[in-house]
N, CA, C and O atoms as a DFTB+ gen file, in Angstrom:
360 C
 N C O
     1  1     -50.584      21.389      70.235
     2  2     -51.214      22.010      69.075
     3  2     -51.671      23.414      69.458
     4  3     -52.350      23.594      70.469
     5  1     -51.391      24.168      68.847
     6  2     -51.860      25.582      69.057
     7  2     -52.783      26.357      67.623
     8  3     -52.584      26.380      66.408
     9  1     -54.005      27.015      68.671
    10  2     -54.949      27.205      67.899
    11  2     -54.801      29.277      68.142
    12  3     -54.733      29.934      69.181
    13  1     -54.801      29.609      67.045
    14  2     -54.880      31.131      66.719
    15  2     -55.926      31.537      65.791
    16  3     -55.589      31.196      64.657
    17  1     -56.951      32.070      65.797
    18  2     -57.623      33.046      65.190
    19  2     -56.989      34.478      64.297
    20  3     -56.277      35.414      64.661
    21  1     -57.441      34.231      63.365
    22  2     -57.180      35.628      62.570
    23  2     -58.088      36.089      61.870
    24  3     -59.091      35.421      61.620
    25  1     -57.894      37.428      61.380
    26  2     -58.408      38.869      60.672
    27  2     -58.258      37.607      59.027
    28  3     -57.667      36.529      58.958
    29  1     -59.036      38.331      57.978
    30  2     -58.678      38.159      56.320
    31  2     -58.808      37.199      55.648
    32  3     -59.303      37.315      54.527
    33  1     -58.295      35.647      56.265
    34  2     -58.703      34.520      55.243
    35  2     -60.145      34.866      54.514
    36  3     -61.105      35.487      54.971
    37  1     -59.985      34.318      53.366
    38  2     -61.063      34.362      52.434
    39  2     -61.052      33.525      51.703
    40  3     -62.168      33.246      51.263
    41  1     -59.939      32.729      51.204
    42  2     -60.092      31.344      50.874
    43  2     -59.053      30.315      50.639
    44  3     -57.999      30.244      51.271
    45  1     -59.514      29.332      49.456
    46  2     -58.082      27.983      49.500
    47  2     -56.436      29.183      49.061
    48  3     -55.360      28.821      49.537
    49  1     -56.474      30.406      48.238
    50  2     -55.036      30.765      48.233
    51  2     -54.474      31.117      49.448
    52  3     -53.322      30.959      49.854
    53  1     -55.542      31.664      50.025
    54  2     -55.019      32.348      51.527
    55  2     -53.974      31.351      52.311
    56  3     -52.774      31.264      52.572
    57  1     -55.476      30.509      52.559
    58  2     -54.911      29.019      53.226
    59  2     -53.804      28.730      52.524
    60  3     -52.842      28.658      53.289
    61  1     -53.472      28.502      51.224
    62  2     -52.087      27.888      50.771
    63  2     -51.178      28.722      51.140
    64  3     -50.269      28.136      51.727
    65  1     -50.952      30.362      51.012
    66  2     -50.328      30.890      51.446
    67  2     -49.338      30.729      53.524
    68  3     -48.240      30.592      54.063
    69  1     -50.714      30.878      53.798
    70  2     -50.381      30.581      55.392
    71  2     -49.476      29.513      55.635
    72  3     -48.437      29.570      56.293
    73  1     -50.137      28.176      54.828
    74  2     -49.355      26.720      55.272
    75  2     -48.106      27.186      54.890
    76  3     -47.186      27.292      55.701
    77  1     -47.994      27.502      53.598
    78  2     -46.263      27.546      53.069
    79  2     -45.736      28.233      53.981
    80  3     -44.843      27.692      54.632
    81  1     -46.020      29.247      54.215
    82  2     -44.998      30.215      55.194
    83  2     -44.712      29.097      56.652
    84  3     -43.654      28.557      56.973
    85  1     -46.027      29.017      57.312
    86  2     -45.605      28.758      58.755
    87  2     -45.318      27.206      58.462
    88  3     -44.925      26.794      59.553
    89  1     -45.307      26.163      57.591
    90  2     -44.111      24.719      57.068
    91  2     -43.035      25.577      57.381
    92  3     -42.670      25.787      58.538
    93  1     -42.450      26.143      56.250
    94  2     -41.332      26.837      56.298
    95  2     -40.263      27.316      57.440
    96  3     -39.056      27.181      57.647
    97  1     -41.858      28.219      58.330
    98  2     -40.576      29.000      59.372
    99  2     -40.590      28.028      60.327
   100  3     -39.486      27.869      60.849
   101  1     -41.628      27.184      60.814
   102  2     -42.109      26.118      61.873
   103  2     -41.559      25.389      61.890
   104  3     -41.096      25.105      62.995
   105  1     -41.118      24.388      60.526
   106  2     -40.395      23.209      59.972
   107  2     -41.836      22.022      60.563
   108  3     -41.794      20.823      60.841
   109  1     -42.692      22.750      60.570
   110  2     -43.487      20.972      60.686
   111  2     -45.307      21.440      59.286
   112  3     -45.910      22.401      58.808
   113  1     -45.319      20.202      59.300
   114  2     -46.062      20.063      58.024
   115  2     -47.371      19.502      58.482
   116  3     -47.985      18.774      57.703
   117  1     -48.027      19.852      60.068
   118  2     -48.851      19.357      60.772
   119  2     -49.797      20.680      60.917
   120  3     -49.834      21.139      62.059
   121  1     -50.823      21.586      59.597
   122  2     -51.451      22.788      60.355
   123  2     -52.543      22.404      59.155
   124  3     -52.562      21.860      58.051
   125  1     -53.577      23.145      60.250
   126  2     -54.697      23.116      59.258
   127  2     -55.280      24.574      59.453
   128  3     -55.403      25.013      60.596
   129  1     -55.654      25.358      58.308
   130  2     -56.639      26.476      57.706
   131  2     -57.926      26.170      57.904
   132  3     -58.303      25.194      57.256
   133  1     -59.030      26.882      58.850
   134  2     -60.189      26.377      58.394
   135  2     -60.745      28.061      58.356
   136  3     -60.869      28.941      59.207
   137  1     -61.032      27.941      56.650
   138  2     -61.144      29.819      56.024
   139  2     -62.615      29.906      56.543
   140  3     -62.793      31.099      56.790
   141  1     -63.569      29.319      56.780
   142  2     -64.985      30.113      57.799
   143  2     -64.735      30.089      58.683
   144  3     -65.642      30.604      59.338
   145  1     -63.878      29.745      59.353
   146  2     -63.767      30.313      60.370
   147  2     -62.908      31.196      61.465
   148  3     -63.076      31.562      62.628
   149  1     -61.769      31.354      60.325
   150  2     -60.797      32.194      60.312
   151  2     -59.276      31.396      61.730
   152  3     -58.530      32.065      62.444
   153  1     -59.325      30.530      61.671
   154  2     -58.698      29.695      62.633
   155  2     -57.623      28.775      62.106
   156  3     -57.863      28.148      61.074
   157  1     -56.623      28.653      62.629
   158  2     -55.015      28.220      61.879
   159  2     -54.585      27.224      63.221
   160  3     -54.201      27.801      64.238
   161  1     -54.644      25.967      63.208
   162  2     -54.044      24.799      63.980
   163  2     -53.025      24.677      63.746
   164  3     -52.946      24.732      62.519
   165  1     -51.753      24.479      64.313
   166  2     -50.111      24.007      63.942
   167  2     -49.968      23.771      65.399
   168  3     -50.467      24.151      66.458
   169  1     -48.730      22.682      64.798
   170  2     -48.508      21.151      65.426
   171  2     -47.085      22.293      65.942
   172  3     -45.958      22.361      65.451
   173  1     -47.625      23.002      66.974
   174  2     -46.001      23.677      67.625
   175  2     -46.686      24.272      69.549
   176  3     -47.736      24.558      70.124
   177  1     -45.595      24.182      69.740
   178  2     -45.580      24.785      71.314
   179  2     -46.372      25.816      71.294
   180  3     -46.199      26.436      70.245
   181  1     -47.333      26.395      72.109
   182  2     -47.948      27.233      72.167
   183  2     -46.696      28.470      73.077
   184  3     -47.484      29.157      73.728
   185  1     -45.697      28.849      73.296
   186  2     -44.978      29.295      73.918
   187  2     -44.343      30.372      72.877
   188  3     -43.683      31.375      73.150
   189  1     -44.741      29.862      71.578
   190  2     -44.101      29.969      70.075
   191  2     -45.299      31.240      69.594
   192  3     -45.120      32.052      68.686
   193  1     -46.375      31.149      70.367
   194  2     -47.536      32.176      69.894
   195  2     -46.835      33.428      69.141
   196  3     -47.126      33.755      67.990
   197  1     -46.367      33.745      69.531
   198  2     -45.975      35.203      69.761
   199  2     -45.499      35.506      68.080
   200  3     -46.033      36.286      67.291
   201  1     -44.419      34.685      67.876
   202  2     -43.290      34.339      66.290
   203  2     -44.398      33.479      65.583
   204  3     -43.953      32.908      64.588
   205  1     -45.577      33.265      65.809
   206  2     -46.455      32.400      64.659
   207  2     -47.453      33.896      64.291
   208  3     -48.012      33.964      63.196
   209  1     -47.578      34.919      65.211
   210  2     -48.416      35.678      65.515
   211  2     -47.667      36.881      64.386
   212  3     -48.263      37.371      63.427
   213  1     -46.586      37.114      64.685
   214  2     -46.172      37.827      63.916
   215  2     -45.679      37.266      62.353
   216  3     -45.858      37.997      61.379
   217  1     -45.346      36.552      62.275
   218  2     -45.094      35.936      61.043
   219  2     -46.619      36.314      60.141
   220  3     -46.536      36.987      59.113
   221  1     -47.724      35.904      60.548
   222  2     -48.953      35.717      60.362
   223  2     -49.617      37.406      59.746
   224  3     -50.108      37.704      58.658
   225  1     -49.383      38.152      60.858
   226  2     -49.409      39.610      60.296
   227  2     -48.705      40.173      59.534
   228  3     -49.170      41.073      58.836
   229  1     -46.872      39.661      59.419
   230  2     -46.459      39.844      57.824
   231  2     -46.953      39.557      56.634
   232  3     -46.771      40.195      55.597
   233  1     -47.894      38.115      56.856
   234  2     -48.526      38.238      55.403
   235  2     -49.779      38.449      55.361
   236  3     -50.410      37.858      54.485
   237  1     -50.577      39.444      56.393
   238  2     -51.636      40.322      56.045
   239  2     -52.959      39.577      56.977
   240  3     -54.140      39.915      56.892
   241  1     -52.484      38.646      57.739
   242  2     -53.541      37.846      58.538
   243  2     -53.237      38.079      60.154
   244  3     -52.580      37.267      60.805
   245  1     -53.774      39.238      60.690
   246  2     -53.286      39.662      62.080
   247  2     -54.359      38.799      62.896
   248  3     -55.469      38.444      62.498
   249  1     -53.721      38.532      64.209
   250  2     -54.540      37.503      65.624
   251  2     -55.740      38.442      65.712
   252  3     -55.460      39.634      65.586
   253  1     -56.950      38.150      65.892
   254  2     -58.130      39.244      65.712
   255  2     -58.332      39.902      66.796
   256  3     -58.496      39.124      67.735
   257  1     -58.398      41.032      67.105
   258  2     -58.574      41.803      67.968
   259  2     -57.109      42.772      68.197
   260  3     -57.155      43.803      68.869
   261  1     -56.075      42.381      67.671
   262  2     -54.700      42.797      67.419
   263  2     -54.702      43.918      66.904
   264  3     -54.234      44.789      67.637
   265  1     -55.060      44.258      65.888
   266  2     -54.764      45.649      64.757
   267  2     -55.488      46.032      65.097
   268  3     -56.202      45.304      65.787
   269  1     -56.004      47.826      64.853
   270  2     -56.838      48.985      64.388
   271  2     -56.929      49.820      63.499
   272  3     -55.962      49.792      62.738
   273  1     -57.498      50.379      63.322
   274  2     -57.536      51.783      62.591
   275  2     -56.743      51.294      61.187
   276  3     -57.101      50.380      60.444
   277  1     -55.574      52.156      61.037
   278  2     -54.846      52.176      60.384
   279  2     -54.120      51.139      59.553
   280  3     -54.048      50.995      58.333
   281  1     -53.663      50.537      60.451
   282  2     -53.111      48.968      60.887
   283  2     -53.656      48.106      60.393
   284  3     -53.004      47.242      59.806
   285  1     -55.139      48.046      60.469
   286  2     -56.154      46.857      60.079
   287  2     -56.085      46.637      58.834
   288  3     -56.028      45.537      58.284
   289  1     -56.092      48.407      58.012
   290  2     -56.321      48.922      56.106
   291  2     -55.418      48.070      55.990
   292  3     -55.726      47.025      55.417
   293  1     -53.572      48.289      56.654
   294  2     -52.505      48.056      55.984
   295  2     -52.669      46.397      56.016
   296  3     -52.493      45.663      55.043
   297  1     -52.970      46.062      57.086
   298  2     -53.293      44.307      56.981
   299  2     -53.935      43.565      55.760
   300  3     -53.678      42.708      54.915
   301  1     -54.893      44.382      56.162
   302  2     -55.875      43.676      54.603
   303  2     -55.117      43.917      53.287
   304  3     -55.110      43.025      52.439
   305  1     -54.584      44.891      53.112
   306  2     -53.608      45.228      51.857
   307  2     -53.042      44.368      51.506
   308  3     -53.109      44.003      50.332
   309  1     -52.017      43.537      52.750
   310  2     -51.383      42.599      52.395
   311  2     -52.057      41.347      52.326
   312  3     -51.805      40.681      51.322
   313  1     -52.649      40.989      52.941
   314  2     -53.562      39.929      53.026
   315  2     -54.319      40.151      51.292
   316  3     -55.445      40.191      51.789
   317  1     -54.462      40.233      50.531
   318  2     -54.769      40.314      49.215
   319  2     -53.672      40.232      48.162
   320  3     -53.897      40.074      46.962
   321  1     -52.264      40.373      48.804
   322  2     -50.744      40.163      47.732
   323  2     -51.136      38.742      47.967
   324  3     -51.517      37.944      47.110
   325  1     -50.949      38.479      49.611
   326  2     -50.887      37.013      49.931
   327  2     -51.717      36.029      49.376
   328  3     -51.270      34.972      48.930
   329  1     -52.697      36.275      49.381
   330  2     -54.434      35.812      48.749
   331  2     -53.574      34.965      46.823
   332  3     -53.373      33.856      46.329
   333  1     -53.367      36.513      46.444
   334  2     -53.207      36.322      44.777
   335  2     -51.781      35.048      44.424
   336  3     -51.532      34.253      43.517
   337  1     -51.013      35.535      45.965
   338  2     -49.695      34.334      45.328
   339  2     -50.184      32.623      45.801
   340  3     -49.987      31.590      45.161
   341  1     -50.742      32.764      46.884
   342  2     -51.131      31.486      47.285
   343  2     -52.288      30.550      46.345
   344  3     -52.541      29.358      46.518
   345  1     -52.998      31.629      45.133
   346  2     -53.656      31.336      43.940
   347  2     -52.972      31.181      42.949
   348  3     -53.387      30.410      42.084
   349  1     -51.592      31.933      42.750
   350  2     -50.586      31.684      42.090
   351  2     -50.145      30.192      42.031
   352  3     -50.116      29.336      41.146
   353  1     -49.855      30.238      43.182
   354  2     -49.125      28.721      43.747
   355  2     -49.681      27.505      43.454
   356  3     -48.996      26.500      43.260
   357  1     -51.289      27.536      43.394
   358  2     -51.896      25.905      43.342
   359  2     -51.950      25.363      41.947
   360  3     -52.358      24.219      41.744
């Protein structure tokens, strides 16, 4: 089980967002969101960090301490498309 921290969750769309993607690219249906505390569990090799890590910052939720400056704005940007579809979704 591998545990990653991130930047942005803010709530249940976020979280729905995240699961769908990393089900999807992961193929396993074993992760849990916990949005206070900004922390994402999935049932995968920790060796895999890296491709869960980036996947994760495509949709606007970077590993914390990862981004800056610039980087961080553009994160959160997306992290709010992601937010609205994963509210879309439920």
């Amino acid at each position: 089980m591998m545990n990653i921290t991130v930047e942005n969750i803010k709530c249940g769309g976020c979280a729905g967002t995240i699961t769908k993607k990393l089900s999807s690219d992961f193929d396993t249906e074993n992760i849990e969101v916990n949005i206070e505390q900004g922390t994402i569990s999935i049932d995968i090799d920790d060796t895999r960090r890296v491709e869960v890590a980036k996947v994760l910052l495509d949709l606007g939720y970077p590993e914390t301490d990862s981004v800056h400056g610039f980087d961080s704005a553009k994160a959160k940007a997306k992290s709010f498309v992601s937010c609205a579809i994963g509210k879309m979704d439920q």
